[in-house]
KEKE-3310 file (N, C-alpha, C; in steps of 0.2 Angstrom, whole numbers, plus 5000, padded with zeros to 4 digits):
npx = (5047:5055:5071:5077:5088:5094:5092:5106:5123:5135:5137:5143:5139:5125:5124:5128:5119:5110:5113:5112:5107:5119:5118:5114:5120:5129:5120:5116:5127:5133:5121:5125:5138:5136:5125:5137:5144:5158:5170:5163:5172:5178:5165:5166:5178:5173:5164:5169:5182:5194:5191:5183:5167:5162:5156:5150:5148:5140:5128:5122:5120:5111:5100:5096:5092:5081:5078:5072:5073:5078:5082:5092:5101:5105:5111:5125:5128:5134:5143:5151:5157:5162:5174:5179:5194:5198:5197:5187:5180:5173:5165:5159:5150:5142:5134:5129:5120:5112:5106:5096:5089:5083:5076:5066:5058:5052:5045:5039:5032:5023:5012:5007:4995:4977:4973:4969:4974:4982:4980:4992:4997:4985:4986:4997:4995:4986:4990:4997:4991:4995:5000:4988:4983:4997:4995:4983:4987:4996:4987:4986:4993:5004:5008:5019:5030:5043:5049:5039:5027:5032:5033:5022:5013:5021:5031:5044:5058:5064:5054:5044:5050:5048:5036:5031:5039:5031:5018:5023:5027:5016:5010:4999:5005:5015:5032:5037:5050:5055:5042:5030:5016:4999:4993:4987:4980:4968:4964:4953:4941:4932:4917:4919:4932:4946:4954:4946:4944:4954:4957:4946:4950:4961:4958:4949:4957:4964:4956:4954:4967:4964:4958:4965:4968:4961:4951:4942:4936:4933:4926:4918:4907:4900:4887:4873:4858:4841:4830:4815:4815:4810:4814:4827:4831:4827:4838:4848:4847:4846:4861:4867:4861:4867:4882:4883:4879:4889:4901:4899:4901:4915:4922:4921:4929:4941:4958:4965:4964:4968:4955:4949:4933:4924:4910:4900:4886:4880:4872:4872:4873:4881:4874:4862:4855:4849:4845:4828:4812:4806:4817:4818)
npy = (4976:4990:4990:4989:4993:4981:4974:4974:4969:4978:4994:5004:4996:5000:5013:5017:5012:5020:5032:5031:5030:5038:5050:5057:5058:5066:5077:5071:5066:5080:5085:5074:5075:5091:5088:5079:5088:5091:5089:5085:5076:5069:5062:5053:5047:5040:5032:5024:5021:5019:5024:5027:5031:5037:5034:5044:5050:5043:5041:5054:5056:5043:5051:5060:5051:5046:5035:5021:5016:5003:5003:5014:5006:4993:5000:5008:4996:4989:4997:4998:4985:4984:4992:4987:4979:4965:4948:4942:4951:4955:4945:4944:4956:4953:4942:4951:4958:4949:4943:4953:4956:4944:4946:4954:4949:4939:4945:4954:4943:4940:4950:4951:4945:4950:4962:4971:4987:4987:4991:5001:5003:5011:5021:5030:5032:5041:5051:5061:5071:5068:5055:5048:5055:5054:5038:5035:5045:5037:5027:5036:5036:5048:5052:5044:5041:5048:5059:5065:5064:5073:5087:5089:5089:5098:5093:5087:5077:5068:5068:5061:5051:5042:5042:5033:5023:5019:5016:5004:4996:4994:4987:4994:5001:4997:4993:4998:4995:5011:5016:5017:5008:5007:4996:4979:4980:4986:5002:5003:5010:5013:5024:5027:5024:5032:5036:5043:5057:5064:5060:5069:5081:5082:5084:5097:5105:5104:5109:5122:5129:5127:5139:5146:5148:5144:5137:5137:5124:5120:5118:5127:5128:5136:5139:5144:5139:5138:5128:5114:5101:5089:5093:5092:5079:5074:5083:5077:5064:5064:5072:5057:5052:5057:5058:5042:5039:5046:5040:5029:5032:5038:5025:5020:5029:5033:5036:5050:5064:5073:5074:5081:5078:5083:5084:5093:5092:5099:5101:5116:5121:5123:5114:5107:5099:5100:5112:5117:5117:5130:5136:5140)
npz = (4882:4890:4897:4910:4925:4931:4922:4916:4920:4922:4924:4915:4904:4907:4907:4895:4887:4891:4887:4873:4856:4842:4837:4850:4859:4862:4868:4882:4886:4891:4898:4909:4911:4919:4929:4936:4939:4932:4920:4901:4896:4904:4907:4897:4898:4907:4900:4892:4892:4905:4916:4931:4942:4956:4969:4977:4966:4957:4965:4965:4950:4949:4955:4947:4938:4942:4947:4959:4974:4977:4964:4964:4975:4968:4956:4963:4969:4956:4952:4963:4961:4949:4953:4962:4969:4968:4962:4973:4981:4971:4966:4978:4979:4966:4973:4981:4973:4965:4977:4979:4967:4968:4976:4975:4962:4970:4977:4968:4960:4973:4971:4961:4963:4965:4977:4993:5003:5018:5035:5038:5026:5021:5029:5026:5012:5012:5019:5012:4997:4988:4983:4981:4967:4960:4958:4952:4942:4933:4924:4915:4899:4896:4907:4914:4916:4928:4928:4917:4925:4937:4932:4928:4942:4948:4958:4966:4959:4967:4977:4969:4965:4979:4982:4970:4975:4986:4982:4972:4981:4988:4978:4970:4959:4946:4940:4922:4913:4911:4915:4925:4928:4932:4947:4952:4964:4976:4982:4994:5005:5020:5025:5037:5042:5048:5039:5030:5029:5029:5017:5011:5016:5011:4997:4996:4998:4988:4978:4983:4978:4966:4962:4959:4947:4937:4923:4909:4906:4918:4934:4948:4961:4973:4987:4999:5005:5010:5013:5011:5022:5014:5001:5005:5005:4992:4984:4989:4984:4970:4969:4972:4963:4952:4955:4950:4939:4933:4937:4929:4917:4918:4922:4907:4900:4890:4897:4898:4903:4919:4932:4946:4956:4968:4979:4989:5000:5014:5028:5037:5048:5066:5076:5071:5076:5090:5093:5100:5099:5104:5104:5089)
capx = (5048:5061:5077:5080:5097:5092:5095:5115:5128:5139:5136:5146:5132:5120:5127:5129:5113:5104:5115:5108:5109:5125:5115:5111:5124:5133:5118:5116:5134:5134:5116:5126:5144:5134:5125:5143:5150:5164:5171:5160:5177:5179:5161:5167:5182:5169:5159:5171:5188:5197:5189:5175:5162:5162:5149:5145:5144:5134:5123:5122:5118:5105:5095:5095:5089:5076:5078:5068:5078:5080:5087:5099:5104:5107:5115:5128:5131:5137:5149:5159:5155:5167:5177:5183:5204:5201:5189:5184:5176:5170:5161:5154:5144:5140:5131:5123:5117:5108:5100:5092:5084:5080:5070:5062:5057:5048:5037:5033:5025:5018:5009:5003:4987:4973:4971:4968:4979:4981:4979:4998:4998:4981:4988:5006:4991:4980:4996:4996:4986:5001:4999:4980:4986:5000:4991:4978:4988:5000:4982:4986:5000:5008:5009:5020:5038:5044:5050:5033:5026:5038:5033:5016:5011:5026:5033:5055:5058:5064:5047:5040:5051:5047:5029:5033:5043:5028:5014:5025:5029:5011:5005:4997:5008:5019:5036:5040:5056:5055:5039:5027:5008:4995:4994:4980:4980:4962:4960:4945:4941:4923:4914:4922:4938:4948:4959:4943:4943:4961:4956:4942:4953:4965:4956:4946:4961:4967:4951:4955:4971:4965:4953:4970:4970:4954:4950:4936:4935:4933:4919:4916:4901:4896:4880:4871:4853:4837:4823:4810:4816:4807:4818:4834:4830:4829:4842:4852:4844:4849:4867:4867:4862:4871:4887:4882:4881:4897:4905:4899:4904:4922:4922:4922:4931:4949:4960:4966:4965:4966:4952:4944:4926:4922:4904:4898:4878:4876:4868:4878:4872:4885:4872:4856:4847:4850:4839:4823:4807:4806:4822:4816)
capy = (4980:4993:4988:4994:4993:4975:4970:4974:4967:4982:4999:5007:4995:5002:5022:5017:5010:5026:5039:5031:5031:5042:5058:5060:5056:5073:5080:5069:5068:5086:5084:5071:5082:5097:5084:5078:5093:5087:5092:5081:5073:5064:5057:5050:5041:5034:5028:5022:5021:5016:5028:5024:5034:5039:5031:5050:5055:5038:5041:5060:5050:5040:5055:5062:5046:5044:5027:5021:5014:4996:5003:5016:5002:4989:5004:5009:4989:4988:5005:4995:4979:4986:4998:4981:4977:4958:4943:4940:4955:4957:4942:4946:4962:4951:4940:4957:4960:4944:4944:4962:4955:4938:4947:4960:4945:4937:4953:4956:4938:4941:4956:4950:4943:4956:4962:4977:4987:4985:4998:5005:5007:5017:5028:5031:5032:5047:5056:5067:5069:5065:5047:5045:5058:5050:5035:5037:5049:5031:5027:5041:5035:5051:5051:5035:5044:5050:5067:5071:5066:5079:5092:5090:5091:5104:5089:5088:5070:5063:5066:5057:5042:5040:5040:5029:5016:5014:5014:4996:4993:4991:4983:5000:5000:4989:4996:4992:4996:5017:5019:5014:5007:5005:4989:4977:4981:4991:5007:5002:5014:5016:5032:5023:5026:5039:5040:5046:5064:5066:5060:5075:5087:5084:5088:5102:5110:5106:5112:5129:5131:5128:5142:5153:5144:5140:5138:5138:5116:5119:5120:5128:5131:5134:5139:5144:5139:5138:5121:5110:5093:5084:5092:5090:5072:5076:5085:5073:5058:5068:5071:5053:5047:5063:5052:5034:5040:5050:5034:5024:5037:5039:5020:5018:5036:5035:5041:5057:5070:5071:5079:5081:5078:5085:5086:5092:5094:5098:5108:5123:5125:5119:5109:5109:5096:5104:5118:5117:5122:5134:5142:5142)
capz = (4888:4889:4900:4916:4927:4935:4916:4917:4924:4921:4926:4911:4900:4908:4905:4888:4884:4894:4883:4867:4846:4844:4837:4857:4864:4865:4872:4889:4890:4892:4906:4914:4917:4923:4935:4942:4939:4931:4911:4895:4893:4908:4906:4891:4897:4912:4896:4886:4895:4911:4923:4937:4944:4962:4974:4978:4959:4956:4969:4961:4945:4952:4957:4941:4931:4944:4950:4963:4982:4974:4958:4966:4977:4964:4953:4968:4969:4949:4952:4970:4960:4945:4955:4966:4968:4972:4962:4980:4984:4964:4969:4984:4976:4962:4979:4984:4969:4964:4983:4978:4960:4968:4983:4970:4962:4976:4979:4960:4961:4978:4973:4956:4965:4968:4985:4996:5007:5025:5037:5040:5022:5021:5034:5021:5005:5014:5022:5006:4992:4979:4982:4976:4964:4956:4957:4948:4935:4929:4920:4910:4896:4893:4913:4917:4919:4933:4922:4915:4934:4942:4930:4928:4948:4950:4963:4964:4956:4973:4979:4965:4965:4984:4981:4966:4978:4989:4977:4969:4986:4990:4974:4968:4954:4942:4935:4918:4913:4913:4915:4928:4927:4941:4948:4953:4970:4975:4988:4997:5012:5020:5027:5046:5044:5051:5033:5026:5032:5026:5011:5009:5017:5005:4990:4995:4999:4980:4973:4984:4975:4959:4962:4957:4940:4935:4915:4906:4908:4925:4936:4954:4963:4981:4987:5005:5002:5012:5007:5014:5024:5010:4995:5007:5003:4984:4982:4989:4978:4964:4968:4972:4956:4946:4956:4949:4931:4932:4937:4923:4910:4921:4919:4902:4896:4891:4901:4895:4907:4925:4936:4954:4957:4976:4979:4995:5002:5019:5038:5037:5057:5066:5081:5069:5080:5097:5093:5103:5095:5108:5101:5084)
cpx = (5054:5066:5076:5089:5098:5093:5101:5119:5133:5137:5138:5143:5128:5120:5123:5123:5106:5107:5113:5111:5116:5123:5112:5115:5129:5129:5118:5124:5135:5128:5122:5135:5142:5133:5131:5149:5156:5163:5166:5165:5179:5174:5163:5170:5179:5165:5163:5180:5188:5194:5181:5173:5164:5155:5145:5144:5138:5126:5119:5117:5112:5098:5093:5094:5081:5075:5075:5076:5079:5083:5094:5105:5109:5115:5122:5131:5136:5143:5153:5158:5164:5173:5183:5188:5206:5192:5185:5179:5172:5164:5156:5148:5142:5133:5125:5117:5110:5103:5095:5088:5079:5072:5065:5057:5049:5042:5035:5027:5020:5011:5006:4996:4982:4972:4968:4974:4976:4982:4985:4998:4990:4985:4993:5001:4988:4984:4995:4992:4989:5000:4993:4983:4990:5000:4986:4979:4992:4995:4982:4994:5006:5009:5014:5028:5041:5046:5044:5029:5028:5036:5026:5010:5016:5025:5040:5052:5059:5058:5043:5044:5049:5040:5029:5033:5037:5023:5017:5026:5023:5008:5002:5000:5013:5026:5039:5045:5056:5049:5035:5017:5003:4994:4987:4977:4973:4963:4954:4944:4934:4923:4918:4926:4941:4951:4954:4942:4947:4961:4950:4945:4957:4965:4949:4951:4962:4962:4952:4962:4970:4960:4957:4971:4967:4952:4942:4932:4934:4926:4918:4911:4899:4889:4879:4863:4849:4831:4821:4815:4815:4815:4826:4836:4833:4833:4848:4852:4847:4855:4869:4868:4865:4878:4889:4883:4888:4901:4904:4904:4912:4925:4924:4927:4938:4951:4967:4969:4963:4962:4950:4938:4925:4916:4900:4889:4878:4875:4874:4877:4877:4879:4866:4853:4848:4846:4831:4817:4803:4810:4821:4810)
cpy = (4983:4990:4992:4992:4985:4972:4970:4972:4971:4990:5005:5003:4997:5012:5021:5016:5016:5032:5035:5028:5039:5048:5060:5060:5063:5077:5079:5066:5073:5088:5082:5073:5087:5091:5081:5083:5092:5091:5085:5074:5068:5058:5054:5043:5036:5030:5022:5022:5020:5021:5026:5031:5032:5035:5037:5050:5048:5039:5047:5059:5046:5044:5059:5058:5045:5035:5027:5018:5007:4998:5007:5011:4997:4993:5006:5002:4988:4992:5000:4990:4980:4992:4991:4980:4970:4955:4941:4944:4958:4951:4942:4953:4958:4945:4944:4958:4957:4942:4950:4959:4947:4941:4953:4955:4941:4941:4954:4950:4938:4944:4954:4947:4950:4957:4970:4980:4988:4992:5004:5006:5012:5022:5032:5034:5040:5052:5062:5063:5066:5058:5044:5048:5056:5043:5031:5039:5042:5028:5029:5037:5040:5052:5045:5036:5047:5059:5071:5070:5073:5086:5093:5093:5094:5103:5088:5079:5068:5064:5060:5050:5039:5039:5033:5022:5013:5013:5004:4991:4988:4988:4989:5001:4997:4996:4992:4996:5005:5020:5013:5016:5007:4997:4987:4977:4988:4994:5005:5006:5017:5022:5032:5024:5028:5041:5043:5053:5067:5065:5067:5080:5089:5087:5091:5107:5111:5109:5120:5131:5132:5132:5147:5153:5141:5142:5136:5129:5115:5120:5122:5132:5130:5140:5138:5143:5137:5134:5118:5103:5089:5084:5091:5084:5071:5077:5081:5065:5061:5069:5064:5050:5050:5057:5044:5035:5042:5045:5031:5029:5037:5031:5017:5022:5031:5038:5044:5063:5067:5075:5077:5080:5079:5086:5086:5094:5093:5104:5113:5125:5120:5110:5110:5106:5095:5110:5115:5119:5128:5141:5144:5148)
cpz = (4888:4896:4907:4921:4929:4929:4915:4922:4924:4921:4920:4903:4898:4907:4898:4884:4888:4887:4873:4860:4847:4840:4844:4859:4868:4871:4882:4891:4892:4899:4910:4918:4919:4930:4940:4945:4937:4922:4906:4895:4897:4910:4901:4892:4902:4907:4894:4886:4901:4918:4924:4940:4952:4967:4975:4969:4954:4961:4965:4954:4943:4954:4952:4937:4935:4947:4955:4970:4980:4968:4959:4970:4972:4959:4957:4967:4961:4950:4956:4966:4954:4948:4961:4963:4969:4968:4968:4983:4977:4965:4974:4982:4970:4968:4981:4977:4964:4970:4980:4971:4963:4974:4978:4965:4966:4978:4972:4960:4967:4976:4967:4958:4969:4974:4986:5001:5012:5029:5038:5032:5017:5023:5028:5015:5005:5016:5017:5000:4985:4978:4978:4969:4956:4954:4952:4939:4930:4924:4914:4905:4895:4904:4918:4918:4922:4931:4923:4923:4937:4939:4927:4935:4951:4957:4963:4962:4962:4976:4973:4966:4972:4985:4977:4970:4983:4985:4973:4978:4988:4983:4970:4962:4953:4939:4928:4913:4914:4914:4920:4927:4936:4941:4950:4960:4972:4981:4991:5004:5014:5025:5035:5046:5043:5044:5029:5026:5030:5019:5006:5009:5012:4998:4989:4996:4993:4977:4976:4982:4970:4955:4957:4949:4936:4928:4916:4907:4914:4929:4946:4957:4970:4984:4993:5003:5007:5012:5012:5016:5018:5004:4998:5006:4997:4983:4982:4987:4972:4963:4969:4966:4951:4948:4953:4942:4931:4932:4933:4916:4912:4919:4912:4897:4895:4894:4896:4899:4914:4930:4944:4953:4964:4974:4987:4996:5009:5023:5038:5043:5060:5075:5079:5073:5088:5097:5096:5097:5097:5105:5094:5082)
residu = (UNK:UNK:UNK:UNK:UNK:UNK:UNK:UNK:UNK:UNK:UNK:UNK:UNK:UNK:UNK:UNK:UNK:UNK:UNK:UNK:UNK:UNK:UNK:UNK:UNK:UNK:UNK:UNK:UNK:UNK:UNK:UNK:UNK:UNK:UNK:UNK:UNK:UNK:UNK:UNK:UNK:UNK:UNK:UNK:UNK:UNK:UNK:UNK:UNK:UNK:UNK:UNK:UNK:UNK:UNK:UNK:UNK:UNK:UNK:UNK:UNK:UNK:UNK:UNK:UNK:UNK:UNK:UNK:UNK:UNK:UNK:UNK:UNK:UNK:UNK:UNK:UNK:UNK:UNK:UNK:UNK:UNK:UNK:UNK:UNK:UNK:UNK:UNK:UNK:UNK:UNK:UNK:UNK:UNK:UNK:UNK:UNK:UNK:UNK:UNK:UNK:UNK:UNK:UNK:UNK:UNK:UNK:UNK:UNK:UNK:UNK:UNK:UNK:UNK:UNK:UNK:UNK:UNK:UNK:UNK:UNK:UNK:UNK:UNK:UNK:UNK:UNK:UNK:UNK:UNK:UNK:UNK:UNK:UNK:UNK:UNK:UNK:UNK:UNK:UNK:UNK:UNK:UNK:UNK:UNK:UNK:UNK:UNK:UNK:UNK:UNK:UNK:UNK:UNK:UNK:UNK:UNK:UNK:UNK:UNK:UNK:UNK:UNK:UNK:UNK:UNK:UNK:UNK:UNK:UNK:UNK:UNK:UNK:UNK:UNK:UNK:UNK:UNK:UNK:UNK:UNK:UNK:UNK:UNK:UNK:UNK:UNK:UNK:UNK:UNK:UNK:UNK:UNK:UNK:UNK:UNK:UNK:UNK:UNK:UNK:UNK:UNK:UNK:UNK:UNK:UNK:UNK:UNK:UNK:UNK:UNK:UNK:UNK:UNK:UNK:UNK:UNK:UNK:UNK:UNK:UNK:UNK:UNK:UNK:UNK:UNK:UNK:UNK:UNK:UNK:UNK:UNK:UNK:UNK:UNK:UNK:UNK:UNK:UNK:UNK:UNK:UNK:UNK:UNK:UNK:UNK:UNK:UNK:UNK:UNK:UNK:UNK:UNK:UNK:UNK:UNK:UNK:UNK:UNK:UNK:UNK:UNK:UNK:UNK:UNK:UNK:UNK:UNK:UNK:UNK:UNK:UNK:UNK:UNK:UNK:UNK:UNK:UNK:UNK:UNK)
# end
């Protein structure tokens, strides 16, 4: 499992071990001076000499690795923790800092048992459509980094690690060291409740954007059509069971690519059984 910051006890460890084998190292010294704005040379000596990083240009820092609100936090802790004038108060962030791992702790075990989520965080899951989204996409392998996220659903990264931070929050997903998995926590949400509306709405609007961008993989079809009661039955017996296969075959596929499936079938009148047969 790859490292992450909660495995250091030194903030200029954990630099060193992000800028790498030392055929990289020029290059993300030279990312990480634009990012503070600052000259290559003075990351250098924050690496690898007696100079300390700024709470603001750690903060800075922290938005550009992508760290979620428990790892900026923690990361901010290491920076005052090494930046301290007195063992007393080098101490006391070394306090903070093991409360923050020990309560992260407590909730990874929590969560590691299968459940469902509870209503306040439906309402947070169905808000937008990124959440299912990004969800879903952690399945995918080459999908599991906050980078390729951010630049695959052209989302800024701080939206993405925000989504990120409650997906683990609620069990939805697992972090493991830079990259993040789906967790065992299941979506369940029936025809009854209100977040299902928000969930259609959601991704028929994405299907009407990705009208502008439609490849040859792609499939859209709608249709005003006129049939017998009997075959209204039918047809929706038949997209019924076209649904149940699809899921078996989705079920067993690799996850590879990411798609939508919207299927709609209904009265195109808006008050079809209020017509009289007079009025007909």
């Amino acid at each position: 499992m790859s490292k992450t910051v909660f495995d250091f006890d030194s903030y200029k460890n954990y630099l060193n071990f992000l800028v790498g084998p030392r055929e990289k190292r020029a290059g993300l010294r030279s990312t990480m001076a634009k990012t503070l704005n600052c000259q290559p040379t003075y990351v250098s000596q924050v690496l690898y000499g007696h100079a300390h990083l700024s709470l603001e240009q750690g903060d800075s820092l922290s938005d550009y690795f992508g760290h979620s609100r428990d790892e900026k936090h923690f990361f901010l802790l290491l920076i005052q923790k090494e930046r301290a004038g007195t063992k007393r108060l080098e101490a006391f962030f070394d306090e903070e800092m093991q409360t923050l791992k020990n309560r992260r702790l407590v909730l990874t075990e929590r969560l590691g048992a299968k459940g469902s989520l509870n209503q306040v965080q439906q309402a947070t899951y169905y808000s937008s459509w990124q959440y299912a989204a990004i969800h879903i996409a952690l399945t995918i392998p080459d999908l599991r980094q906050v980078t390729n996220l951010s630049k695959f659903f052209n989302i800024p990264r701080k939206r993405v690690v925000t989504v990120l931070d409650f997906l683990c929050s609620s069990g939805l997903a697992i972090q493991k060291g830079s990259e993040y998995h789906a967790g065992k926590v299941q979506v369940r949400v029936g025809n009854s409740s209100p977040e299902i509306i928000k969930h259609h709405t959601h991704w028929r609007m994405q299907a009407i954007d990705s009208l502008e961008r439609e490849t040859l993989k792609e499939l859209h079809y709608s249709g005003i059509v006129s049939l017998s009661k009997k075959d209204v039955l039918k047809i929706k017996d038949q997209t019924l069971q076209f649904i149940q296969d699809a899921i078996k075959v989705i079920r067993d596929s690799k996850e590879e690519e990411l798609y939508c499936l919207n299927i709609d079938f209904f009265n195109a009148g808006k008050n079809p059984e209020k017509i009289t047969l007079d009025e007909r």
